[in-house]
C-alpha positions in Angstrom: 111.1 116.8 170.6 113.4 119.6 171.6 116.9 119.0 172.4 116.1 120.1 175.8 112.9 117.4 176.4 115.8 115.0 174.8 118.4 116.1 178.1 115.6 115.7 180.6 114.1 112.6 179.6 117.4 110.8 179.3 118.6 112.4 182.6 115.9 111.2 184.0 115.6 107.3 183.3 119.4 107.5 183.5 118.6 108.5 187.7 115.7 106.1 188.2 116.1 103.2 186.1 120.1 102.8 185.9 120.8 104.2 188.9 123.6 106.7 188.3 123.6 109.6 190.6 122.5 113.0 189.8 125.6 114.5 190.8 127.8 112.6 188.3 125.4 113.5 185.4 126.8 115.8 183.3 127.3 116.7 179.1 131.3 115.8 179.6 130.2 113.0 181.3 132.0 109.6 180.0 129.5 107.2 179.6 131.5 104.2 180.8 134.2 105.8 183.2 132.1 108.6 184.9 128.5 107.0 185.0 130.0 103.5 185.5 127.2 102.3 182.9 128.3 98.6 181.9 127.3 96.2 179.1 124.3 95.1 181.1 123.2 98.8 181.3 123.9 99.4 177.3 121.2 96.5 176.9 119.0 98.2 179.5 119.0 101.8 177.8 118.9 100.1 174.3 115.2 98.8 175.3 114.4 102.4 177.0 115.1 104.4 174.0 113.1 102.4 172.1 110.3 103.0 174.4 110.9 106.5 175.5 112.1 107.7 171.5 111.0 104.9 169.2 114.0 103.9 167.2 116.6 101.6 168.1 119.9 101.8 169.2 122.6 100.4 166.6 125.5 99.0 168.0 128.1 100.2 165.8 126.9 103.9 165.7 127.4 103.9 169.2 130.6 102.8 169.2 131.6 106.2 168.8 129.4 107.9 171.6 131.9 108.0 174.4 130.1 110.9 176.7 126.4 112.1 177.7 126.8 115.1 175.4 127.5 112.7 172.5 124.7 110.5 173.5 122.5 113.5 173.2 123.3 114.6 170.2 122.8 110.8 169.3 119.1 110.8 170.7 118.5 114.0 168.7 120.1 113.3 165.4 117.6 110.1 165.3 114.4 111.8 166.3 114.8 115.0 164.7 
């Protein structure tokens, strides 16, 4: 998967299944502060990257992702 399918796919379940707006979505995005994704939604995106990428999410590596660009990267260090 291309770094670009990566950014789309996230982008998109990030819109329709955690509801942050399109127009706050961006690679200096701040997870938390920008996107206002909470705990709740950490648990919610842990079960969609599974599905959507097929690893999971480990808490402590992503104690270090703070933005969208980072999350990225995250996606793509794990799949490729």
């Amino acid at each position: 998967m291309t770094k670009e399918e990566i950014i789309k796919t996230t982008n998109e379940f990030l819109v329709e299944e955690i509801e942050v707006e399109q127009d706050n979505i961006a690679e200096d995005s701040r997870l938390k502060d920008d996107l206002g994704i909470d705990s709740l939604d950490f648990v919610d995106i842990a079960v969609i990257v599974e599905r959507k990428f097929g690893f999971k999410i480990k808490a402590e590596e992503m104690m270090s992702v703070q933005t969208l660009g980072e999350f990225y990267n995250y996606i793509d260090s794990k799949i490729n």
